[in-house]
DOZAFI-721065 format. One record per residue (C-alpha): x, y, z; residue in one letter. Coordinates in steps of 0.02 Angstrom, whole numbers, plus 50000, padded with zeros to 5 digits. Layout:
<sites>
<site x="X" y="Y" z="Z" resn="A"/>
...
</sites>
This chain:
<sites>
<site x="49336" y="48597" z="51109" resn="X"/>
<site x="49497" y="48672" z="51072" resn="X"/>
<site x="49440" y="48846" z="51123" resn="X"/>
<site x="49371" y="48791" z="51276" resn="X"/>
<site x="49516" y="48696" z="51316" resn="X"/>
<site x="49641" y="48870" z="51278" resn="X"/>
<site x="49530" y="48975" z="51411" resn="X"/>
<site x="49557" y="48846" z="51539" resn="X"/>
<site x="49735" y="48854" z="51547" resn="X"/>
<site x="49855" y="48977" z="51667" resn="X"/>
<site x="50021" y="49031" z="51642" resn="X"/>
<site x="50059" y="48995" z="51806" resn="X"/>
<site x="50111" y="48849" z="51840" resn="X"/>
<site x="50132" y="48842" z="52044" resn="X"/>
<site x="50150" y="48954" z="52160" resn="X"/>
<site x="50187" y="48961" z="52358" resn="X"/>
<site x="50209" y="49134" z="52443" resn="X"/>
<site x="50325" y="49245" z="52354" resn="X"/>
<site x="50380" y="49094" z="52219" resn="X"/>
<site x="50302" y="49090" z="52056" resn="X"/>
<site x="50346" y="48982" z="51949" resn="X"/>
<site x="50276" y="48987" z="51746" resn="X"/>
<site x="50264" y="48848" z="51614" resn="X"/>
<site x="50368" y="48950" z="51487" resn="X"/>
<site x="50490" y="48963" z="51637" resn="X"/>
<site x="50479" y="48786" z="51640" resn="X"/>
<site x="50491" y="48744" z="51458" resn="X"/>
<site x="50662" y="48830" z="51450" resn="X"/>
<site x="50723" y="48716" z="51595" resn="X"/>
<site x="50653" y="48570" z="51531" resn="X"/>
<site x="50685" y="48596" z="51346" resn="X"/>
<site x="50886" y="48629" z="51397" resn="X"/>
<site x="50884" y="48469" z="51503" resn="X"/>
<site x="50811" y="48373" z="51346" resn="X"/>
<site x="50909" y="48433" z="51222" resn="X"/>
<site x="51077" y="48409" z="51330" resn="X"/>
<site x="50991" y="48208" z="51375" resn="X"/>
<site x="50988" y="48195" z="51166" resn="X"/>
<site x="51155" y="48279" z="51143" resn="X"/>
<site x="51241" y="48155" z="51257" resn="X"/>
<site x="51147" y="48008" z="51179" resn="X"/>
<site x="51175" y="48046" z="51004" resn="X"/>
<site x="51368" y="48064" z="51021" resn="X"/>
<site x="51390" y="47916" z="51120" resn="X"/>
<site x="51321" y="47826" z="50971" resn="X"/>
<site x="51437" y="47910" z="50874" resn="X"/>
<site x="51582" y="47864" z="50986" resn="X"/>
<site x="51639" y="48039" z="51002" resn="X"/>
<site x="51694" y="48007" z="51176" resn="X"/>
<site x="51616" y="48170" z="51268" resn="X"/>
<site x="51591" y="48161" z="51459" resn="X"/>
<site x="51434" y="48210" z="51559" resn="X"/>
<site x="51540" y="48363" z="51623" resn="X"/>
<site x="51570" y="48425" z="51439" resn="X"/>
<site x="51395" y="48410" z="51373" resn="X"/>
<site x="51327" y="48492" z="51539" resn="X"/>
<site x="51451" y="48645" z="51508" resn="X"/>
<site x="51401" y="48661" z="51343" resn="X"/>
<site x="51217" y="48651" z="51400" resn="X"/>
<site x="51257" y="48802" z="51509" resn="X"/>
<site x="51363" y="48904" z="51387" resn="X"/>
<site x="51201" y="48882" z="51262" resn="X"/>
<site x="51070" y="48937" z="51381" resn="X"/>
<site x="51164" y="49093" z="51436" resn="X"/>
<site x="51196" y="49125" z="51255" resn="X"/>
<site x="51038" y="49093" z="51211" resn="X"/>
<site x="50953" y="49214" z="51355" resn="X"/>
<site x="51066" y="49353" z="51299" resn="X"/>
<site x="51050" y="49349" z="51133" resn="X"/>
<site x="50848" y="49327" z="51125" resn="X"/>
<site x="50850" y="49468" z="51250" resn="X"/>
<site x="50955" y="49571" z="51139" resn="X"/>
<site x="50878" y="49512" z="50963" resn="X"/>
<site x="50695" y="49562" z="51014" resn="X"/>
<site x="50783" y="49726" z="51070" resn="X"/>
<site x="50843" y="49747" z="50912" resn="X"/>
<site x="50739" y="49673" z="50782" resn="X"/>
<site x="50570" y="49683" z="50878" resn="X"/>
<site x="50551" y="49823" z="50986" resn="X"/>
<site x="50529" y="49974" z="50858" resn="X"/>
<site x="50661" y="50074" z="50959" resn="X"/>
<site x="50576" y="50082" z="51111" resn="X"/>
<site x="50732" y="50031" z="51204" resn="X"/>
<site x="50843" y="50148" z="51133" resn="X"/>
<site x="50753" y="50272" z="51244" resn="X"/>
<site x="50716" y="50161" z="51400" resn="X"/>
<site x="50888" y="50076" z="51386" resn="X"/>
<site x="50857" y="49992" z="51580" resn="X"/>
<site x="50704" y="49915" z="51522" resn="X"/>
<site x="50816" y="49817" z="51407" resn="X"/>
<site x="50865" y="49689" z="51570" resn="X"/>
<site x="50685" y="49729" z="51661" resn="X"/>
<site x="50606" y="49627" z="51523" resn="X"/>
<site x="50468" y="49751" z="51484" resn="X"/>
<site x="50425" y="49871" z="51363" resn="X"/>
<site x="50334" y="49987" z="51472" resn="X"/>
<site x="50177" y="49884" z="51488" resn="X"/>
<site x="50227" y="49736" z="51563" resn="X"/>
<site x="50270" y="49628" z="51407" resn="X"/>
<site x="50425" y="49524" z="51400" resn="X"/>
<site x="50509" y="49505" z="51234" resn="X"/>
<site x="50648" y="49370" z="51153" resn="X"/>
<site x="50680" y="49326" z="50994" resn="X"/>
<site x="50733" y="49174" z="50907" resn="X"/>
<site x="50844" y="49217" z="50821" resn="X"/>
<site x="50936" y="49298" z="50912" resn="X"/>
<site x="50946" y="49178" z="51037" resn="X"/>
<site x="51012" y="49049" z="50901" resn="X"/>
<site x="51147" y="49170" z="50870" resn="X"/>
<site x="51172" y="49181" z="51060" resn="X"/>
<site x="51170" y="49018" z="51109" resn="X"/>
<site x="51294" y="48972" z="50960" resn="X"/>
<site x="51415" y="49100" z="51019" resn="X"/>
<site x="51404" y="49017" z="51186" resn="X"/>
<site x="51430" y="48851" z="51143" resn="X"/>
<site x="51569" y="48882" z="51030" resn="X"/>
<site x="51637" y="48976" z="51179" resn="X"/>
<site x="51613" y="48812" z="51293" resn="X"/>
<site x="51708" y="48714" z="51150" resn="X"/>
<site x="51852" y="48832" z="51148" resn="X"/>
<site x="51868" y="48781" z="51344" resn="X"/>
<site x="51846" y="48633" z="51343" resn="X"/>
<site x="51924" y="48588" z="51162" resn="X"/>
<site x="51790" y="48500" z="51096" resn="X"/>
<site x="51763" y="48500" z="50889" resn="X"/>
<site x="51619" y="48643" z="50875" resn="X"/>
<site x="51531" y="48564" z="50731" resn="X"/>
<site x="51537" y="48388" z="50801" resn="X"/>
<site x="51449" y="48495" z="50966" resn="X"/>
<site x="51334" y="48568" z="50858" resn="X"/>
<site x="51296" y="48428" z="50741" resn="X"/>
<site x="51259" y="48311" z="50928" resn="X"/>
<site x="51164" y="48480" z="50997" resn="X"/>
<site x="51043" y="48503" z="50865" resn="X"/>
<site x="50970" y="48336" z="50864" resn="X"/>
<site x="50891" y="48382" z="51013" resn="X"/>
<site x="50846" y="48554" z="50997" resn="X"/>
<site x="50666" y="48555" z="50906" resn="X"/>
<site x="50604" y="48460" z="51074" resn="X"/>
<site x="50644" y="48619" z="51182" resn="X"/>
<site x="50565" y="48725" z="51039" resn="X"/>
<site x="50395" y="48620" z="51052" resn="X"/>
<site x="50390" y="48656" z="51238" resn="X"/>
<site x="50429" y="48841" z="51217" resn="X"/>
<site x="50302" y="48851" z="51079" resn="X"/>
<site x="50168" y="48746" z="51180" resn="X"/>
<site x="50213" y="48893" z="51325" resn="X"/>
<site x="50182" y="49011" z="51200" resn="X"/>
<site x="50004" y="48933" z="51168" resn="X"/>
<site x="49972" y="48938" z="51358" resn="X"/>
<site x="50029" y="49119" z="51387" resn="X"/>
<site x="49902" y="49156" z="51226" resn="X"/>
<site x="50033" y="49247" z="51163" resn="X"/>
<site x="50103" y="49243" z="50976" resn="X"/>
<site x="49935" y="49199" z="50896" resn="X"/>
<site x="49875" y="49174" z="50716" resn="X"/>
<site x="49745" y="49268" z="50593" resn="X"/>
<site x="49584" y="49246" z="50589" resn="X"/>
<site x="49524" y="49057" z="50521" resn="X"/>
<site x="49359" y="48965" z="50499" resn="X"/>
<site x="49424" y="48812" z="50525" resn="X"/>
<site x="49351" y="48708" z="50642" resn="X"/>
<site x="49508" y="48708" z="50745" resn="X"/>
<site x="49517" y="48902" z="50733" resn="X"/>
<site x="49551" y="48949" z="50939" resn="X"/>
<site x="49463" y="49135" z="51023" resn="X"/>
<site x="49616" y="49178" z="51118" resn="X"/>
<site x="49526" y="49325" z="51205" resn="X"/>
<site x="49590" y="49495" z="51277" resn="X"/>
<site x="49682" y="49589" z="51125" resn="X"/>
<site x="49644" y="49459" z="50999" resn="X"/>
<site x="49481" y="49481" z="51042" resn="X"/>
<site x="49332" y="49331" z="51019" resn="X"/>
<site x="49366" y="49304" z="50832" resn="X"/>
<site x="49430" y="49127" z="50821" resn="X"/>
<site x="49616" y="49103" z="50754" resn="X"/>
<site x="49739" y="49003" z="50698" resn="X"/>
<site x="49840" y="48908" z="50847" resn="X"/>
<site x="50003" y="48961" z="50754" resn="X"/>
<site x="50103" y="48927" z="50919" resn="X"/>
<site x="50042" y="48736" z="50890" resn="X"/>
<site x="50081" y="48743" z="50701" resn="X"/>
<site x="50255" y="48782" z="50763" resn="X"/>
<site x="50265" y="48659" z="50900" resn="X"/>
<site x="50250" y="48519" z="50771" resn="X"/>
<site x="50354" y="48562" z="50619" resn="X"/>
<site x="50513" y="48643" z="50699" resn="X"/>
<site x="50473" y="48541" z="50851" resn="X"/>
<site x="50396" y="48362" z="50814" resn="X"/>
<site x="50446" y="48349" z="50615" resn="X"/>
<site x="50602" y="48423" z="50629" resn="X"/>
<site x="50657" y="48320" z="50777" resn="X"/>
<site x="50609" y="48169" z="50685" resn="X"/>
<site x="50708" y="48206" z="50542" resn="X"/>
<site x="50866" y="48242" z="50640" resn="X"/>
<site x="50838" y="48086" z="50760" resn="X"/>
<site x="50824" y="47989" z="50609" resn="X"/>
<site x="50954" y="48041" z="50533" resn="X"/>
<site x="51065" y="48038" z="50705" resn="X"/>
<site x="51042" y="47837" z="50672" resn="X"/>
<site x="51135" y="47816" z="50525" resn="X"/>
<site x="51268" y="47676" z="50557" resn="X"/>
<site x="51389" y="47788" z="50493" resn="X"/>
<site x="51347" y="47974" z="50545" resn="X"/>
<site x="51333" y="48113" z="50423" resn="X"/>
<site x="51504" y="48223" z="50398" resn="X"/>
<site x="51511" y="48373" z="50516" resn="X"/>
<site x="51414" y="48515" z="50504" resn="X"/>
<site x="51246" y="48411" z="50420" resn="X"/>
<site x="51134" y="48418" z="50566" resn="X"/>
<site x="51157" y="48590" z="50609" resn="X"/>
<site x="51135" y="48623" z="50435" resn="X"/>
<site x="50962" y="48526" z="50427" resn="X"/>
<site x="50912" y="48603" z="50556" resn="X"/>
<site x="50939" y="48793" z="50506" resn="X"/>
<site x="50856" y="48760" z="50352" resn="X"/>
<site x="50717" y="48662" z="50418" resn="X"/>
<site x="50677" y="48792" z="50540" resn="X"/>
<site x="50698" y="48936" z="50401" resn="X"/>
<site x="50562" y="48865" z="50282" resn="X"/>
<site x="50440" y="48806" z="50417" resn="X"/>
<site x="50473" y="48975" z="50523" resn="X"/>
<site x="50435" y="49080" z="50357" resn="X"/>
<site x="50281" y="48986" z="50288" resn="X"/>
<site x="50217" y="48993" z="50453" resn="X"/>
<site x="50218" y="49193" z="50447" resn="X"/>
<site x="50088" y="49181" z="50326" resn="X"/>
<site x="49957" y="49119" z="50438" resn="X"/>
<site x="50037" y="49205" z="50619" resn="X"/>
<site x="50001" y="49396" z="50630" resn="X"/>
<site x="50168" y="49491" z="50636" resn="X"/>
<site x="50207" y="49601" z="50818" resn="X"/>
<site x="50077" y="49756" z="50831" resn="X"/>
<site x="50230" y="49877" z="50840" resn="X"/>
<site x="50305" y="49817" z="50683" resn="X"/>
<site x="50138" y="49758" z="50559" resn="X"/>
<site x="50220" y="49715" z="50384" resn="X"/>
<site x="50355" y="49764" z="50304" resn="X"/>
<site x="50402" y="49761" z="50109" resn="X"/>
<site x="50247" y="49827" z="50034" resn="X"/>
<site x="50132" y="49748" z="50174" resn="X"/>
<site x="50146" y="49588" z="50125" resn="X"/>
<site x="50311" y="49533" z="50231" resn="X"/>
<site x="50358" y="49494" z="50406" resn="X"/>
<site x="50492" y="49521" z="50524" resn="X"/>
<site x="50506" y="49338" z="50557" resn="X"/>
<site x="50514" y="49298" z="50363" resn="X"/>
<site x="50642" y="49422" z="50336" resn="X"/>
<site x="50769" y="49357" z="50481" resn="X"/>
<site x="50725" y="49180" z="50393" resn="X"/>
<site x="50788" y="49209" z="50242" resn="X"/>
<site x="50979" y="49210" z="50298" resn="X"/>
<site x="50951" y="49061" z="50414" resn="X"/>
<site x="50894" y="48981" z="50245" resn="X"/>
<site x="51034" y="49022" z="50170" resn="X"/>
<site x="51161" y="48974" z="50291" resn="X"/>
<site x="51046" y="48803" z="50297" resn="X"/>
<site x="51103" y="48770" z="50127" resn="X"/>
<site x="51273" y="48829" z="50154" resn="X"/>
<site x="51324" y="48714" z="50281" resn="X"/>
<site x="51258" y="48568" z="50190" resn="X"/>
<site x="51347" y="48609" z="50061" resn="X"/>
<site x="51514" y="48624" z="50153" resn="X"/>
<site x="51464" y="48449" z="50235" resn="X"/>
<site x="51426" y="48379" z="50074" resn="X"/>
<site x="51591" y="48455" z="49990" resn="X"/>
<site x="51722" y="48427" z="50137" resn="X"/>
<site x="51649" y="48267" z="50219" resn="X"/>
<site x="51730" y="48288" z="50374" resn="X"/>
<site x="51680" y="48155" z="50495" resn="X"/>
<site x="51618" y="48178" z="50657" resn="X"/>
<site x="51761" y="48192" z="50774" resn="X"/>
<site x="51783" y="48257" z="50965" resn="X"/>
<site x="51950" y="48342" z="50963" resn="X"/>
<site x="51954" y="48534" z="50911" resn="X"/>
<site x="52054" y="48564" z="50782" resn="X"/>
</sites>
């Protein structure tokens, strides 16, 4: 059983002596490896012309981007100003009781601030970067989300249904929705089939399409799933008790979704390597 299966699992996934190393430690490795493997894939069947070297330095750029700003975001958005009066705690990763925070969103802002950084360097065409980046990116979500799902951490309401989970310790033995695995599959599985898909077009769709696809993608599966994942304990609902943090940070990344297809659709720039 699926329960069964959840209480047999540690977050640990080796250690020797004073090394320890943890799967959602691992899934950020991995996922960044994966999504750089797809990146330089997709835009050498685009013929964009980008080396090993670029696409690695981009890969970088992103990850520190992406650290920082999920760091920062959960600071921010999350963290119901505990911070603001333990401002060291902010780079300790803890709130005081031993809990690590990051946020998605900001790390999406982060990690687009450092690859457009790494494009300014090197010159590459940030929306081509993007466009190739994003293809890969819902495979590095699934493994963070799976990690999630092994740490028993970001868990769901209360369900009947026979695949309801009893994630133990503060979520106590009622079974729950698996909303980590709800996530790993549509902004991880679904959405990465869309965009691979879609990478395979003979001719590729004009800048700016994939990146759009993906925001809004991850906007409307991020905010239905709300509904079903409880919202943090410091926070509980906002708007009348009926809406999340999550759902409300969704609602521009819907937007901008939209936005940039709409640009892509209107300017049909093609993919290209050169920045402009």
């Amino acid at each position: 059983m699926l329960n069964e299966l959840y209480h047999s699992l540690d977050p640990v996934a080796f250690s020797a002596g004073p090394i320890t190393i943890y799967w959602y430690g691992l899934a950020y490795m991995v996922g960044a490896l994966l999504a750089g493997f797809v990146m330089y894939r997709t835009q050498k069947r685009w013929n964009i012309g980008f080396t090993p070297d670029d696409v690695m330095t981009v890969v970088i750029a992103v990850v520190f981007g992406l650290l920082i700003g999920g760091r920062l975001g959960y600071v921010l958005f999350y963290s119901n100003e505990y911070y603001f009066t333990h401002p060291l705690e902010i780079f300790l990763g803890t709130n005081g009781g031993g809990i690590s925070g990051m946020s998605f969103h900001g790390g999406l802002a982060g990690g687009l601030l450092g690859g457009l950084i790494a494009c300014r360097y090197l010159r590459l065409s940030p929306l081509t970067v993007a466009d190739a980046s994003f293809v890969g990116v819902p495979l590095a979500l699934c493994l963070g989300r799976c990690a999630n799902f092994v740490n028993g951490e970001l868990w769901g309401k209360p369900t009947d249904l026979p695949w309801g989970v009893v994630f133990g310790g503060a979520a106590g033995t009622v079974p729950r929705h698996p909303s980590q695995l709800y996530e790993a599959l549509l902004e991880g599985i679904v959405l990465f089939a869309i965009l691979y898909v879609l990478s395979r077009r003979a001719k590729p769709l004009p800048q700016g399409s994939y990146l759009g696809v993906f925001v809004l993608g991850y906007g409307i599966v991020r905010f239905a799933i709300e509904f079903v994942r409880l919202p943090d304990a410091q926070l509980g609902y906002l708007a009348g008790g009926w809406l999340t943090m999550g759902q409300l940070l969704s609602l521009p990344l819907i937007a901008a979704g939209a936005g940039l297809l709409l640009y892509a659709w209107k300017t049909k720039r093609p993919q290209h390597r050169d920045w402009l």
